[in-house]
PDB file of N, CA, C and O in Angstrom:
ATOM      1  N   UNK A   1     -30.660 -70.354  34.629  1.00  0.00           N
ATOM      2  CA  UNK A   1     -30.995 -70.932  33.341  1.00  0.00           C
ATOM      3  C   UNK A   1     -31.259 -72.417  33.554  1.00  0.00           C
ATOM      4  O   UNK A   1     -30.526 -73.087  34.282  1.00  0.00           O
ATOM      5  N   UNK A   2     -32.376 -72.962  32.875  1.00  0.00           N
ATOM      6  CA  UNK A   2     -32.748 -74.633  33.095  1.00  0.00           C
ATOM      7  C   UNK A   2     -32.711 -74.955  31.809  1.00  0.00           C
ATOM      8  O   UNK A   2     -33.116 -74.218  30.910  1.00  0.00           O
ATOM      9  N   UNK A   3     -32.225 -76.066  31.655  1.00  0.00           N
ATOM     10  CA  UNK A   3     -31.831 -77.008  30.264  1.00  0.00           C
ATOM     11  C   UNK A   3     -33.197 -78.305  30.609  1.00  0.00           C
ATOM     12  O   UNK A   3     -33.635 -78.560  31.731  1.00  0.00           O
ATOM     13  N   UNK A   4     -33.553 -78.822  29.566  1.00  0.00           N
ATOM     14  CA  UNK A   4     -34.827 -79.816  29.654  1.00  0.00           C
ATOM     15  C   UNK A   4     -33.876 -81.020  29.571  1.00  0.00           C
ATOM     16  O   UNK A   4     -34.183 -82.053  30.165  1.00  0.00           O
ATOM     17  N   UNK A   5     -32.766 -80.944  28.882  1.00  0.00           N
ATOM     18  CA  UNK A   5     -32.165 -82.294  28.172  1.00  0.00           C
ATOM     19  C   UNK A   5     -30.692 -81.865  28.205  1.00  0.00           C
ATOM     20  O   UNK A   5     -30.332 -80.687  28.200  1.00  0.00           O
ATOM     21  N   UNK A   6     -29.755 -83.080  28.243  1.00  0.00           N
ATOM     22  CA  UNK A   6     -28.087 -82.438  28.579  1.00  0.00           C
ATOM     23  C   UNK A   6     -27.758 -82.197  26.644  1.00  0.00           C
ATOM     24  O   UNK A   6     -26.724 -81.648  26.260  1.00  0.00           O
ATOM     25  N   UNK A   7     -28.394 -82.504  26.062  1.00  0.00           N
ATOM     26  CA  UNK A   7     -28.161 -82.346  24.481  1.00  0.00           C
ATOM     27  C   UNK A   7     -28.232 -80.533  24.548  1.00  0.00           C
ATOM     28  O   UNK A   7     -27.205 -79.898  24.309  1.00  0.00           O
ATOM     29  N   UNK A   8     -29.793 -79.673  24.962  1.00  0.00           N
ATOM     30  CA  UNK A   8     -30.275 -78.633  25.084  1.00  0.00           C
ATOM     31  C   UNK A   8     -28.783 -77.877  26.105  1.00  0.00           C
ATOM     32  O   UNK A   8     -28.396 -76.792  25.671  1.00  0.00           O
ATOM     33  N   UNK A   9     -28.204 -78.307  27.070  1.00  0.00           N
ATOM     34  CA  UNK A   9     -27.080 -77.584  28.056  1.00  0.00           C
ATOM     35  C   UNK A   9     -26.096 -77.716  27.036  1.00  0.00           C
ATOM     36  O   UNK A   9     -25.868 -76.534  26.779  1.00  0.00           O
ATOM     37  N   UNK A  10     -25.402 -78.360  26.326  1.00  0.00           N
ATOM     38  CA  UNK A  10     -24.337 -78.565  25.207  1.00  0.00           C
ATOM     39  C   UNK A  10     -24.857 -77.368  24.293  1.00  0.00           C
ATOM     40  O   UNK A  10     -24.084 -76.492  23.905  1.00  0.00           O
ATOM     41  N   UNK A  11     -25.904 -77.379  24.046  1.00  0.00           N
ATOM     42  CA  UNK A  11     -26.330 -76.102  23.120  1.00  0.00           C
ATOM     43  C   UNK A  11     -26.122 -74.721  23.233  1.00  0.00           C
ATOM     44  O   UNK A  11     -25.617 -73.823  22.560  1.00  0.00           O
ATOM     45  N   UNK A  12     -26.782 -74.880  24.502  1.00  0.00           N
ATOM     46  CA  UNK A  12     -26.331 -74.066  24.863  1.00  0.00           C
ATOM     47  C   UNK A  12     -27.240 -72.393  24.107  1.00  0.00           C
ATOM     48  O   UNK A  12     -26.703 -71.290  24.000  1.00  0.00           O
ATOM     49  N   UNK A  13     -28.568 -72.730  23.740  1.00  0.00           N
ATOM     50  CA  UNK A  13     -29.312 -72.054  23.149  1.00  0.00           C
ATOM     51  C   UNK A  13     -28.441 -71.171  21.905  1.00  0.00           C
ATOM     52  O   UNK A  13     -28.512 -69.951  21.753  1.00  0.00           O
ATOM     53  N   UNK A  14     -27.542 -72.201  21.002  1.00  0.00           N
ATOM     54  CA  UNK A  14     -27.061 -71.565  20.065  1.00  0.00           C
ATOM     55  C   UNK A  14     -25.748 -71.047  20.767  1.00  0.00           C
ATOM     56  O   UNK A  14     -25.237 -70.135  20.116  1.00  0.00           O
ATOM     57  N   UNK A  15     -25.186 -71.316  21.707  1.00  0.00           N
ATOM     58  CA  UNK A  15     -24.290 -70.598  22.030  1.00  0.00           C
ATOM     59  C   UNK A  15     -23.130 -71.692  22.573  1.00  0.00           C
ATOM     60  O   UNK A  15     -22.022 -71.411  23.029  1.00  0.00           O
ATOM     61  N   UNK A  16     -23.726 -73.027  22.384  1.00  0.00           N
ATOM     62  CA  UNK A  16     -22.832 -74.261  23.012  1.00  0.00           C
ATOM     63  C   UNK A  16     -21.282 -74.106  22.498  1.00  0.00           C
ATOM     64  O   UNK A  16     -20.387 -74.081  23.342  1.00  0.00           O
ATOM     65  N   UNK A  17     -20.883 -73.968  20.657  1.00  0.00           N
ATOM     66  CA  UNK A  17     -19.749 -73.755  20.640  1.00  0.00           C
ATOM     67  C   UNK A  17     -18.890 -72.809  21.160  1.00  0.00           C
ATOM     68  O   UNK A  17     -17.777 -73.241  21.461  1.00  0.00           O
ATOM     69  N   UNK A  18     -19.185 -71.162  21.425  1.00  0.00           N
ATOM     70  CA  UNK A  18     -18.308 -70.455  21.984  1.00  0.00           C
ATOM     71  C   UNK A  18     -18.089 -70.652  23.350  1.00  0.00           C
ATOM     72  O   UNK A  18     -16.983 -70.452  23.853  1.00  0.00           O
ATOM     73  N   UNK A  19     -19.082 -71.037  23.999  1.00  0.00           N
ATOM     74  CA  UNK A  19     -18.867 -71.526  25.475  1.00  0.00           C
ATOM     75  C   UNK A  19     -18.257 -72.471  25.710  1.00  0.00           C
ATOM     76  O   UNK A  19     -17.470 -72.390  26.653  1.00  0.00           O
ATOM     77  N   UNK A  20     -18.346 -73.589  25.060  1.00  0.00           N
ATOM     78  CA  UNK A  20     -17.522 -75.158  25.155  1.00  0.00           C
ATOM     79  C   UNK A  20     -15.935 -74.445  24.684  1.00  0.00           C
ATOM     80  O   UNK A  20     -15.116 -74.175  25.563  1.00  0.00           O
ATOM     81  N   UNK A  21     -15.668 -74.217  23.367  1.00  0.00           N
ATOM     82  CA  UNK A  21     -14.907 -73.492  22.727  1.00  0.00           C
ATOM     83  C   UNK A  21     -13.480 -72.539  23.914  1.00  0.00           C
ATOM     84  O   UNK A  21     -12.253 -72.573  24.001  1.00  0.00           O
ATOM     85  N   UNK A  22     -14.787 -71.695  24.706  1.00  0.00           N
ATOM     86  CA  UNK A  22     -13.451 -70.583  25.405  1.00  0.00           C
ATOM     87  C   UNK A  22     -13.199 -71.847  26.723  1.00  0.00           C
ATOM     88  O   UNK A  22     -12.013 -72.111  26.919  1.00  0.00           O
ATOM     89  N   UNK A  23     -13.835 -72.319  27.264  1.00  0.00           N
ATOM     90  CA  UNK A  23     -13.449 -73.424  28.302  1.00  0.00           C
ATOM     91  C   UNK A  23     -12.498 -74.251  27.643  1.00  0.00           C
ATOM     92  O   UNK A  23     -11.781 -74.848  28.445  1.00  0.00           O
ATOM     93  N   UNK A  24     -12.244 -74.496  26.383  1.00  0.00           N
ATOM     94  CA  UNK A  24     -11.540 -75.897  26.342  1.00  0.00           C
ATOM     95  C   UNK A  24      -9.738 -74.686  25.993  1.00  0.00           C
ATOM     96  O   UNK A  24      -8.604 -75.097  26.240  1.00  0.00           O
ATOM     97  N   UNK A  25     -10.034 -73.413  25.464  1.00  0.00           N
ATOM     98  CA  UNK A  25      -8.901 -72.401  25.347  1.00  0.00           C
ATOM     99  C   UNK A  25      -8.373 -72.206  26.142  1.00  0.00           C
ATOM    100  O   UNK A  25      -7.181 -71.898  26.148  1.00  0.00           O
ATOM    101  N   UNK A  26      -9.359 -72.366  27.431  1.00  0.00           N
ATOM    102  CA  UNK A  26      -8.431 -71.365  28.970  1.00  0.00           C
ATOM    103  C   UNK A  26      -7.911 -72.883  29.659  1.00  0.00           C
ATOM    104  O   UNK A  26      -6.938 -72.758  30.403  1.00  0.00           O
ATOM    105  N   UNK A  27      -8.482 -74.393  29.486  1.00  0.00           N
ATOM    106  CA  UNK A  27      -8.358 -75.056  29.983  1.00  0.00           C
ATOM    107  C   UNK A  27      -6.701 -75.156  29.187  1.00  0.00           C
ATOM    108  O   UNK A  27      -5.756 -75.118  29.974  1.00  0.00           O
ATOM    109  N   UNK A  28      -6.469 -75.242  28.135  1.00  0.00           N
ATOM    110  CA  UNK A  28      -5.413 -75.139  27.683  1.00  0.00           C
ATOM    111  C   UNK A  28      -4.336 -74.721  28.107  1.00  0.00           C
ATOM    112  O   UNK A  28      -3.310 -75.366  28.326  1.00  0.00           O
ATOM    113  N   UNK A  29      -4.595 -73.278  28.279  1.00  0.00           N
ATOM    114  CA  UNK A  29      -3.709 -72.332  28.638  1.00  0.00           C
ATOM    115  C   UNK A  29      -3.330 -72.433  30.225  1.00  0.00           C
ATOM    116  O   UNK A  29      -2.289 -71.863  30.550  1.00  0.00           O
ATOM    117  N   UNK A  30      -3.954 -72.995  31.078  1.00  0.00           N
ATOM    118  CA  UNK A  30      -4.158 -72.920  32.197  1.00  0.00           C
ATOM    119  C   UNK A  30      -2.829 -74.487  32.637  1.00  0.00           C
ATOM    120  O   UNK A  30      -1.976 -74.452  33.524  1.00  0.00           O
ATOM    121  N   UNK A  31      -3.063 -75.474  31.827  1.00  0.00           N
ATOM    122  CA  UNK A  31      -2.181 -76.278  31.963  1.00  0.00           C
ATOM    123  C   UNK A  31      -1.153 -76.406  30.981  1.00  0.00           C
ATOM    124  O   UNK A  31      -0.473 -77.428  31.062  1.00  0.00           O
ATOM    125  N   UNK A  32      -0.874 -75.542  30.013  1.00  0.00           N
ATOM    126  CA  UNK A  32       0.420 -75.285  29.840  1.00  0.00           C
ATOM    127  C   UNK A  32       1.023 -74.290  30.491  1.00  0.00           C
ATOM    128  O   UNK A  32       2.139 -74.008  30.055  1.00  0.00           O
ATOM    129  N   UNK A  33       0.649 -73.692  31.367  1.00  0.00           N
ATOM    130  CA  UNK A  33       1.259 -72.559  32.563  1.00  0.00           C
ATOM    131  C   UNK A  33       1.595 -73.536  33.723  1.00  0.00           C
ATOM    132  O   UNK A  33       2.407 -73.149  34.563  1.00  0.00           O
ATOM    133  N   UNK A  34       1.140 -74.548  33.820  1.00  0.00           N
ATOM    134  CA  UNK A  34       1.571 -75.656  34.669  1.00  0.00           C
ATOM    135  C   UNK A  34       2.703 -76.328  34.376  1.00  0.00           C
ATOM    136  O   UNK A  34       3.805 -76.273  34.923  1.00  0.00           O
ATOM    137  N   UNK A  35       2.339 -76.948  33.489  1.00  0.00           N
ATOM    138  CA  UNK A  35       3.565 -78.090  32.774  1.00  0.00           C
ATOM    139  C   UNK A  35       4.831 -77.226  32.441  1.00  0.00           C
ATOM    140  O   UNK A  35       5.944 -77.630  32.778  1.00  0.00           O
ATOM    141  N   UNK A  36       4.629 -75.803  31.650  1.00  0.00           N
ATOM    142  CA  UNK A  36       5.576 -75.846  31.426  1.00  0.00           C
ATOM    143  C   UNK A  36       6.721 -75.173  32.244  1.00  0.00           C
ATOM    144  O   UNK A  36       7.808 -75.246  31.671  1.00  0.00           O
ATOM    145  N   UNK A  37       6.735 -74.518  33.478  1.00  0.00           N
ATOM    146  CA  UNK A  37       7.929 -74.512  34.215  1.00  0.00           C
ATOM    147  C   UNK A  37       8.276 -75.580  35.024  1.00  0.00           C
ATOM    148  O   UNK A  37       9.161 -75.582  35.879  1.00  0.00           O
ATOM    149  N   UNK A  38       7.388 -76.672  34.653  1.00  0.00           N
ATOM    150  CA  UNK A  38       8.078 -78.208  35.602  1.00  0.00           C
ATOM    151  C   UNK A  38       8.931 -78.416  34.202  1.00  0.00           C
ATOM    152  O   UNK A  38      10.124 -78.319  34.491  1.00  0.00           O
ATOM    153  N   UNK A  39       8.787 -78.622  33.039  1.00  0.00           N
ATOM    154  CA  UNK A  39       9.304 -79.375  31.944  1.00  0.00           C
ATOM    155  C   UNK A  39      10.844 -78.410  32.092  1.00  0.00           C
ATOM    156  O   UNK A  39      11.940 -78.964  32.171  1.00  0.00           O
ATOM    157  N   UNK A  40      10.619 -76.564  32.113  1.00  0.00           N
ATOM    158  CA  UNK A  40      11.942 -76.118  32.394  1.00  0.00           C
ATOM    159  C   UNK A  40      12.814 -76.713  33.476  1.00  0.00           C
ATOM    160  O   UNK A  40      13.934 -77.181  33.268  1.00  0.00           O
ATOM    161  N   UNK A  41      12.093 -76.645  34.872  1.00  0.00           N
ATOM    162  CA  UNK A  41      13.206 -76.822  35.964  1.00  0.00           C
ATOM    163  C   UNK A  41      13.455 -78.222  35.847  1.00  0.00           C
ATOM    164  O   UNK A  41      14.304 -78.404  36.720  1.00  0.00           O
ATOM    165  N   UNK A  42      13.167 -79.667  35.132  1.00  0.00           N
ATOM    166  CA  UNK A  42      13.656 -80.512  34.738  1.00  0.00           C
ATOM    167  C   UNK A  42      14.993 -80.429  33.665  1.00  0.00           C
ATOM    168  O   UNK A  42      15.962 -81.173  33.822  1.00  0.00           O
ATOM    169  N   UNK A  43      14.915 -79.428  32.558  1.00  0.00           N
ATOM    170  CA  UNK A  43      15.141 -78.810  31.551  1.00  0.00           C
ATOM    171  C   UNK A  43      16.847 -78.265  32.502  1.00  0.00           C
ATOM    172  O   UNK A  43      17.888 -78.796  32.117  1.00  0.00           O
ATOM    173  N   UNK A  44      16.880 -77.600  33.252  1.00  0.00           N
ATOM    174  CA  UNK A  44      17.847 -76.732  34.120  1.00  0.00           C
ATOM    175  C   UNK A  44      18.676 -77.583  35.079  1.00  0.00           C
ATOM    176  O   UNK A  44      19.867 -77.612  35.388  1.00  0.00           O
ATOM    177  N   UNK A  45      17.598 -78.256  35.427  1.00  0.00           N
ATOM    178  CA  UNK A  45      18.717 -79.681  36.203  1.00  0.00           C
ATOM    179  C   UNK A  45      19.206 -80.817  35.545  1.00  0.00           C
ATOM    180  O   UNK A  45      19.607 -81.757  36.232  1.00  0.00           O
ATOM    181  N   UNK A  46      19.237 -80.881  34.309  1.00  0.00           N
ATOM    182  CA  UNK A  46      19.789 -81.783  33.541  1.00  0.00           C
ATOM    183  C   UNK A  46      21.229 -81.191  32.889  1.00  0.00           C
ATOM    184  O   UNK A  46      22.312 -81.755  32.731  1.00  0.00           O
ATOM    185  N   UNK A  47      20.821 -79.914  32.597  1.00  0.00           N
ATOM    186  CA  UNK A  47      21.990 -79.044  32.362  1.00  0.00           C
ATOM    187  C   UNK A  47      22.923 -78.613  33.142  1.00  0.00           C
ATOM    188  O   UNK A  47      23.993 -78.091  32.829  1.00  0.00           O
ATOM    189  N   UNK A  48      22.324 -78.934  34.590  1.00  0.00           N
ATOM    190  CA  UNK A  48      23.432 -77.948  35.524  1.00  0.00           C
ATOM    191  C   UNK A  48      24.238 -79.202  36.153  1.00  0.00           C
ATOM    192  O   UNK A  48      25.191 -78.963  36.895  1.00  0.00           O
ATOM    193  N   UNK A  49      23.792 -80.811  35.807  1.00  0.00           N
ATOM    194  CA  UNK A  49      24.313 -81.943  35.852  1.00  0.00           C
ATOM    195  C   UNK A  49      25.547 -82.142  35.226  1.00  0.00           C
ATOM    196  O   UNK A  49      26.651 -82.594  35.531  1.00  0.00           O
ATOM    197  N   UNK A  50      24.886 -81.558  34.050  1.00  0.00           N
ATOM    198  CA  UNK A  50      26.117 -81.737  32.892  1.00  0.00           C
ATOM    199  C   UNK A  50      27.371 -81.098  32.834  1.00  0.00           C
ATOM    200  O   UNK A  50      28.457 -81.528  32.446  1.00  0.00           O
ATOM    201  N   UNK A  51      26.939 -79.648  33.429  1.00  0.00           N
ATOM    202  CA  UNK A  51      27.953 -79.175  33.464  1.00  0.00           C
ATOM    203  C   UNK A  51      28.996 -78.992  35.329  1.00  0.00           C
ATOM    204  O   UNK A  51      30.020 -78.365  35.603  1.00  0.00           O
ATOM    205  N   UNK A  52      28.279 -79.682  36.006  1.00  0.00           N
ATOM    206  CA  UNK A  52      28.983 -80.477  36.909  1.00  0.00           C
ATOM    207  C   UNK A  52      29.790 -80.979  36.768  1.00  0.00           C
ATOM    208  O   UNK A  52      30.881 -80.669  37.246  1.00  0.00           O
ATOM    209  N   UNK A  53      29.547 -82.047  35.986  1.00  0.00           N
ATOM    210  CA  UNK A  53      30.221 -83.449  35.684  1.00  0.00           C
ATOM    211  C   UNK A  53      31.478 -82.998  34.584  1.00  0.00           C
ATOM    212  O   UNK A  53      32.509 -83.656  34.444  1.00  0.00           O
ATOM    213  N   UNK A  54      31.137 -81.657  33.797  1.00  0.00           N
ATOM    214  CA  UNK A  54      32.356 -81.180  32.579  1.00  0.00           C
ATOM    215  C   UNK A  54      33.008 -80.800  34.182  1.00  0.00           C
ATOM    216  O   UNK A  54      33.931 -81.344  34.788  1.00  0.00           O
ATOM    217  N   UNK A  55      32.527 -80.170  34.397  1.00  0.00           N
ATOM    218  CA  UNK A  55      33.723 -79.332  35.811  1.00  0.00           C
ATOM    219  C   UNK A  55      34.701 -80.040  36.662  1.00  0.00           C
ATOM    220  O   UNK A  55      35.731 -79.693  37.240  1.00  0.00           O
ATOM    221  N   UNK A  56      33.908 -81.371  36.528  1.00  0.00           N
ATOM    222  CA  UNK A  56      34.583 -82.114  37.717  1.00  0.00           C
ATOM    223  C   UNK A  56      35.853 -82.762  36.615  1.00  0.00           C
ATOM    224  O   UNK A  56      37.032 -82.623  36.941  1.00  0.00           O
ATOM    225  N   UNK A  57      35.511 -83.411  35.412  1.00  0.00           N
ATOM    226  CA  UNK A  57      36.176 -83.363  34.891  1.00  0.00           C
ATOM    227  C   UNK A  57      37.344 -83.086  34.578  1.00  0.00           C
ATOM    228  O   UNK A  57      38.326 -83.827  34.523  1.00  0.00           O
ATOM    229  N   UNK A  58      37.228 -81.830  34.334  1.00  0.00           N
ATOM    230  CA  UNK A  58      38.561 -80.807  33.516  1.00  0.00           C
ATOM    231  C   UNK A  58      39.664 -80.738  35.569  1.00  0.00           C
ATOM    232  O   UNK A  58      40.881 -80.601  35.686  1.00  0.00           O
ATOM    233  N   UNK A  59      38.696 -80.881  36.684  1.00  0.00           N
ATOM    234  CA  UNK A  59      39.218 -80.738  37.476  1.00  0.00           C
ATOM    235  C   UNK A  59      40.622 -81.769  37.790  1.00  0.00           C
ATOM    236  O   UNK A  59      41.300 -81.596  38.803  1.00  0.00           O
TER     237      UNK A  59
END
């Protein structure tokens, strides 16, 4: 497929929003499958700190 103009490739011959559209969905999805088991195992070592520190505590 050849576009004359980058306005005409955005278009995408009428089809620019669902195409722009599912790219910007999967781009989404793709980096919240990233982020979010770093944000957990941050999430898990803050907790398993805490309850270190109760342990050592009560010790």
């Amino acid at each position: 497929m050849s576009f004359n103009s980058f306005s005409e490739f955005l278009a995408m011959d009428g089809h620019g929003l669902y195409v722009w559209l599912s790219y910007a969905i999967a781009a989404t999805i793709v980096t919240i499958n990233l982020v979010s088991p770093l944000l957990r195992k941050k999430q898990l070592k803050a907790e398993l700190l805490r309850r270190l520190r109760r342990e050592k505590k009560a010790v």
